[in-house]
C-alpha positions as CSV (number, residue, x, y, z in Angstrom):
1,X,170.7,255.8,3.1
2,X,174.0,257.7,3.1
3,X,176.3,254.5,2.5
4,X,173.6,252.6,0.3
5,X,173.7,255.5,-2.2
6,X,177.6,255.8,-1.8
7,X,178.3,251.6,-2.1
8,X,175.7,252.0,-5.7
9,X,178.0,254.7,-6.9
10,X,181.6,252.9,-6.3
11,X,179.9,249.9,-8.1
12,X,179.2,252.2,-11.0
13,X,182.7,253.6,-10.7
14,X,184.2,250.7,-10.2
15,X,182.9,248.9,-13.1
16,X,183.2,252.1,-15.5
17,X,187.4,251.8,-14.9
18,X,187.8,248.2,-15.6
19,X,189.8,246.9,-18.0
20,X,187.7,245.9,-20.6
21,X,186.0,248.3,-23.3
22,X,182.3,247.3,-22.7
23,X,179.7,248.3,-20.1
24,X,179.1,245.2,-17.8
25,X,176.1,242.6,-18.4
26,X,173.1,242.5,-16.3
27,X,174.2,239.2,-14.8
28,X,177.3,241.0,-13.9
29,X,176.2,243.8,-12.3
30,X,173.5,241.8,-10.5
31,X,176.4,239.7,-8.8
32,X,178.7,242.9,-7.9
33,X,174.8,244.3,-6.3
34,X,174.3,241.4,-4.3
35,X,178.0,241.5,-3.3
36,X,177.4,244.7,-1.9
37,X,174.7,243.9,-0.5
38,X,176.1,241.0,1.9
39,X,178.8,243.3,3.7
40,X,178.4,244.6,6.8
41,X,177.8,248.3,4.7
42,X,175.7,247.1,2.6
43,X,173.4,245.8,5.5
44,X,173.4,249.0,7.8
45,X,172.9,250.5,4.9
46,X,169.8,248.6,4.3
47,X,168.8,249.0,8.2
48,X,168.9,252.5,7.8
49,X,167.1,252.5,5.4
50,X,164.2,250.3,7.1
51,X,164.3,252.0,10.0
52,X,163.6,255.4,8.2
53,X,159.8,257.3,8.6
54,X,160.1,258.6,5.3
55,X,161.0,255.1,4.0
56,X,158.6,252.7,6.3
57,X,155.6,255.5,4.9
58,X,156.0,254.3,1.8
59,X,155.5,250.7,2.6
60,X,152.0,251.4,4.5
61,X,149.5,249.6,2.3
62,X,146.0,250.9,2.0
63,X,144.3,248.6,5.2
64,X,141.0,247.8,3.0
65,X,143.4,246.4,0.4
66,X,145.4,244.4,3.3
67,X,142.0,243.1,4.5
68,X,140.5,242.1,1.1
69,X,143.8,240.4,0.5
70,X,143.9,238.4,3.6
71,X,140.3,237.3,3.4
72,X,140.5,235.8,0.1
73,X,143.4,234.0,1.1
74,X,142.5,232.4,3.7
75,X,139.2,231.9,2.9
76,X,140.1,230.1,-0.3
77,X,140.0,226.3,-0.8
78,X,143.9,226.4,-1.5
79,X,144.5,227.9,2.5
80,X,142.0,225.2,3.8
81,X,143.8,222.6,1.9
82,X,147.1,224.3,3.6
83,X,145.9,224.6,7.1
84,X,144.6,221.0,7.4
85,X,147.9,219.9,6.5
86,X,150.1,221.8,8.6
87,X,147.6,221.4,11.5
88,X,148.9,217.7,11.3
89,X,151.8,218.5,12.2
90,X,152.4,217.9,15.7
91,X,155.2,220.5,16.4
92,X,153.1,223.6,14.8
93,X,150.0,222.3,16.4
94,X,152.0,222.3,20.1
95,X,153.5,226.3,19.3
96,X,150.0,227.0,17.9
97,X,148.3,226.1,21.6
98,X,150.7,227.3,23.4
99,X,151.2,230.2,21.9
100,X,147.2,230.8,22.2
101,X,147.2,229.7,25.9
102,X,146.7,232.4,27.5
103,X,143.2,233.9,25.0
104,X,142.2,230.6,25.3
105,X,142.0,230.8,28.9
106,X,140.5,234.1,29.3
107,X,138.2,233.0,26.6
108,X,137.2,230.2,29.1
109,X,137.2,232.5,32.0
110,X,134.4,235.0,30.5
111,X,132.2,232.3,28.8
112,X,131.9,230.8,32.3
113,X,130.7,233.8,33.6
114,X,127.9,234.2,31.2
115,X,124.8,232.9,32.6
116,X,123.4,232.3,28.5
117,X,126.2,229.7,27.6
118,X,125.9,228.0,31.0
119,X,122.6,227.5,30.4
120,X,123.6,225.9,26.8
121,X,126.3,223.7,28.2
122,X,124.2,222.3,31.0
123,X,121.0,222.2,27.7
124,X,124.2,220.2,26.0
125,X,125.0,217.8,28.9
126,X,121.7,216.6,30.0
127,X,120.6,215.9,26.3
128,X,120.0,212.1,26.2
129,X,122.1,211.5,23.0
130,X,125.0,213.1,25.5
131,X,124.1,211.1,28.6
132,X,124.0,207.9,26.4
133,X,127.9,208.8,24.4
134,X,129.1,209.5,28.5
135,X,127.7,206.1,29.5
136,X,129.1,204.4,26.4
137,X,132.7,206.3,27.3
138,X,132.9,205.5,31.0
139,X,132.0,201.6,30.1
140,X,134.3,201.3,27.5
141,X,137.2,199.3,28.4
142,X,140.3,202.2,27.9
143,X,138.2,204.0,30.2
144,X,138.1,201.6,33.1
145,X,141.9,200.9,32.4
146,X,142.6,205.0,32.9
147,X,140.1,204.6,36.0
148,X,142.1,202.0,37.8
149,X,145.1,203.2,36.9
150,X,144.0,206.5,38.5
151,X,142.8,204.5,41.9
152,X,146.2,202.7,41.7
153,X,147.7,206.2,42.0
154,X,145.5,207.6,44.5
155,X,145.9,204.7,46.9
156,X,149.7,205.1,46.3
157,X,149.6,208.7,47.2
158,X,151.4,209.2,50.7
159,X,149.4,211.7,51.3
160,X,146.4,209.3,51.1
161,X,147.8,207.0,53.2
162,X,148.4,209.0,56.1
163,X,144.3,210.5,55.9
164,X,143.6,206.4,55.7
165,X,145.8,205.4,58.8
166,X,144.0,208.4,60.8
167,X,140.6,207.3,59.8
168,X,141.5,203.6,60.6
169,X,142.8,205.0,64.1
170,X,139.6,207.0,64.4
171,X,137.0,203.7,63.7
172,X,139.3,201.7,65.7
173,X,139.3,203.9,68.6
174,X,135.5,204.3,68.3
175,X,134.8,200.7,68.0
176,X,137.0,200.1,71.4
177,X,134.4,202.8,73.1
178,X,131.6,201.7,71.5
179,X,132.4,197.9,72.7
180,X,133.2,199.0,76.2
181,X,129.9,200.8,76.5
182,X,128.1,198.1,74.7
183,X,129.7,195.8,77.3
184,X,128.4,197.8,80.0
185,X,124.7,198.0,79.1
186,X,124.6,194.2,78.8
187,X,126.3,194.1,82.4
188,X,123.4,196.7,83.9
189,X,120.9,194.5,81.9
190,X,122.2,191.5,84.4
């Protein structure tokens, strides 16, 4: 506050024992402000400023006032029309979600536990306008692409394989005892 006041008064000074005989225009005294402004001075100057309780007081608005303000805002036709748009883009939509992540999830989380909107969801599911729009989807042909491309993955899957070779062992080895005994029941029938 100190060094704002004292950079306002060397302006004044400053411009009081120039050379000409006439007070300085507006315009120039606007340009030797903002020139003040943008040195390192002039900005702690201005932090200190900011960062004063007196000072950041007397920037509280009234929160009824703030409220009001916001809800006609964005309420208004003009902030629809605005938050379509920048919804479309793709980058703001990704910070958007992922900077929402997390209430989303606990959102999620609680509504899961509530016994009401299970009830709904399940009431939503086993409509018959919902079974018939599932049917539709899983017979539509992008669907049964995404399905095989998911069993072409699965049966990839190392992991898969080795459960698959086991099981194989398993029947085989099963079918070898099964055979023997089956082979010794027709013997005892003889």
């Amino acid at each position: 506050m100190k060094y704002f006041a004292l950079i306002l008064l060397s302006i004044g000074l400053l411009a009081g024992c120039s050379d000409s005989s006439s007070t300085p225009s507006y315009e120039e005294n606007k340009k030797m402000l903002i020139d003040a402004l943008q040195t390192e001075d002039g900005k702690k100057a201005i932090r200190t400023l900011l960062e004063d309780p007196k000072f950041q007081e007397m920037l509280v608005i009234d929160s009824e006032q703030v409220k009001k303000s916001v809800e006609e805002t964005m309420l208004s036709k003009e902030a629809e029309d605005f938050w379509k748009e920048i919804y479309q883009d793709p980058k703001f939509s990704e910070t958007m979600a992922k900077s929402m992540k997390k209430q989303q999830e606990d959102l999620m989380k609680s509504m899961m536990k509530d016994p009401e909107y299970l009830k709904d969801l399940e009431n939503f599911f086993s409509s018959d306008e919902m079974k018939k729009e599932l049917e539709k989807t899983l017979k539509s042909s992008d669907m049964r692409k995404e399905m095989q491309k998911v069993v072409e993955e699965t049966i990839q899957s190392p992991a898969l394989q080795a459960k698959w070779q086991k099981l194989m062992e398993e029947a085989g080895s099963s079918k070898e005892e099964g055979g023997s005994k089956e082979d010794e029941g027709k013997k005892e029938e003889k």
